[in-house]
N, C-alpha and C positions, 0 to 999 in steps of 0.2 A: 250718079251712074246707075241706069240697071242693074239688076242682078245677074244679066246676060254680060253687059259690059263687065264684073268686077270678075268675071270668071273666066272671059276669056282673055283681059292681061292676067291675070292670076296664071294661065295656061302657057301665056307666050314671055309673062318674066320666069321661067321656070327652063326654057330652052339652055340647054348647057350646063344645066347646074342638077336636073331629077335624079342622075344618079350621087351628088352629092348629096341632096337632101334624104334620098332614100336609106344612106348609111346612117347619117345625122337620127332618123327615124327610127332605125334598127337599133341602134345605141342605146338612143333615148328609152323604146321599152324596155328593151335589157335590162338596163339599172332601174328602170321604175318598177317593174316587176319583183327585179333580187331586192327593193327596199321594202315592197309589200312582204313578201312572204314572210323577211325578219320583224314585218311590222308586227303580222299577226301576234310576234310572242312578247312586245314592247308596246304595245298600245297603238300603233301605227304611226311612231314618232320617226321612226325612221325615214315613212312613207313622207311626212310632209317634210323633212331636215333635207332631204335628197330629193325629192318630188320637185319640189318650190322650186327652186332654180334651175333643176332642168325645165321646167315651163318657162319660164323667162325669159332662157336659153334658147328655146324653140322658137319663143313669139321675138327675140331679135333675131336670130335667124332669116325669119320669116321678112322682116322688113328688110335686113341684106338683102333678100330677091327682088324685093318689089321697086329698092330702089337701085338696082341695077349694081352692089356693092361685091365683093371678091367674099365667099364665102367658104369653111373648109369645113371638117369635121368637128376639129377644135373646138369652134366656136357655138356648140352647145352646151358648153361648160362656162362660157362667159357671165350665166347667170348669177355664177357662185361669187364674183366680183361686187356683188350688191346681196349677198343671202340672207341677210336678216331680214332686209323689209319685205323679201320675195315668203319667204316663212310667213312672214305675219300675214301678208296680203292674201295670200292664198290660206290660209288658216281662220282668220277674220272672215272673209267672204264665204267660206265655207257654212262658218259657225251663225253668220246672220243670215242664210238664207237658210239653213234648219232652222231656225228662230222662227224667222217669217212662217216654214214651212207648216209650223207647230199650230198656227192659227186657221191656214185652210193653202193645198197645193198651190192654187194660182199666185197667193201673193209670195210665194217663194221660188216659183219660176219668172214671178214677174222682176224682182229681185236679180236674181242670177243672172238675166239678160241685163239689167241697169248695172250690174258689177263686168258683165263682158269684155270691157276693154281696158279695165284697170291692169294689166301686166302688158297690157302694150302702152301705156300710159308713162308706168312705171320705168319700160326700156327706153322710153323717150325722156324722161327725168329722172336720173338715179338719185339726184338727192331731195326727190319729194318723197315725202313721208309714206308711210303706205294707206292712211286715211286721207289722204290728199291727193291719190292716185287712185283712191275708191271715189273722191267726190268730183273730180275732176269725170272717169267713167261715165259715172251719172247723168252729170251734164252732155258730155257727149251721144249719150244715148235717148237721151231724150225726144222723141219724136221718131226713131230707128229703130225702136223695140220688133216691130213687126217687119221691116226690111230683113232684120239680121234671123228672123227666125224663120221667114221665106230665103234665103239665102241656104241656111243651114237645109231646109226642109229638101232644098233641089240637090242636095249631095246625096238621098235615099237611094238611087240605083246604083251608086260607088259602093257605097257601104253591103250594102244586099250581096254586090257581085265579090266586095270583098272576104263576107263570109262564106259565100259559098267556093272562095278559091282556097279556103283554111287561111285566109287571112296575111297571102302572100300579095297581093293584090296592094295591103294597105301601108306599103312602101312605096308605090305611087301615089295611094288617094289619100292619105296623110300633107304629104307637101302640099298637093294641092288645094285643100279644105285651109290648111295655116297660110298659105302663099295667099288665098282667096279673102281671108280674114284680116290679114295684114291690106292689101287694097282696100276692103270696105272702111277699114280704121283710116285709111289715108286719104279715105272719102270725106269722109263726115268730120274730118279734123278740120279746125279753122283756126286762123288767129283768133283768140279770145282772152278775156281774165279770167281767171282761174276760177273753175264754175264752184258758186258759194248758195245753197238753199237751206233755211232753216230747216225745213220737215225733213231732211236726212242727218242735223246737227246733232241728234241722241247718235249715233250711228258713230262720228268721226268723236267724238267725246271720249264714246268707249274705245274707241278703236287705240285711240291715242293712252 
């Protein structure tokens, strides 16, 4: 699919459901915001105990829309049904892409984009590991690194128009960036065996 194409069903699986997700959204910063502020005085442990799985939460969310599924509020707390590996996976990828970073910017944006679809990975196998939903990721993105960052790059006028609305705006361009993301992951997914490459095996070693 183009980038044209994943956006505009992104826009039309979204009919009937924007003011759901726009709550779902509102939620979501609520509590991710009240886990920062307590993080500040905790090390930020709150930010990722509470973070993690409201991400998870969002990214099935997100694939409720796109496969046309009953979606409520609720269902951004679903993440907390698997939170251990959603913690680590998000805390892991966090910590390997400053690693990477540590050596020179690019290889840790290049990184963060090879880690992109491991919590939608993750919502599609809750009992793969969470280094097994970072290698699996990997594979998946492989040859997409640049699709998914021209994707990303064509949401600049949303984002722009959302700051200058004080960021009421981003209760619509929220869903629709995750509803858009959830499509491309439904793109580039295919039947396969579980993608296995040595030169990311330091990587899944630690992680484990």
């Amino acid at each position: 699919m183009t980038i044209r194409e994943i956006k505009k069903q992104a826009w039309a699986s979204l009919k009937g459901k924007r003011k759901t997700f726009g709550l779902i959204t509102l939620a979501n910063i609520g509590i991710t915001i009240s886990a920062a502020i307590v993080g500040i005085f905790l090390l930020e442990i709150p930010g990722f105990v509470v973070g993690s799985p409201l991400v998870l939460g969002m990214t099935m969310c997100s694939l409720r829309v796109v496969r046309g599924q009953n979606m409520r509020v609720r269902n951004l707390y679903d993440g907390f049904s698997n939170m251990l590996n959603a913690i680590l996976l998000n805390f892991l990828n966090s910590l390997f892409v400053i690693l990477w970073s540590l050596l020179l910017i690019i290889p840790g944006i290049y990184k963060s984009y090879s880690y992109a679809m491991s919590m939608y990975v993750l919502a599609d196998n809750p009992k793969m590991s969470q280094s097994e939903a970072r290698d699996e990721s990997i594979g998946l993105m492989d040859g997409y690194k640049l699709k998914y960052f021209l994707l990303q790059l064509s949401f600049i006028g949303w984002i722009l128009l959302s700051v200058l609305s004080c960021g009421i705006l981003l209760f619509w361009v929220v869903p629709y960036i995750e509803t858009a993301t959830a499509v491309f992951y439904e793109d580039i997914k295919k039947p396969r065996v579980r993608y296995h490459n040595p030169e990311h095996a330091s990587e899944s070693t630690l992680a484990k």
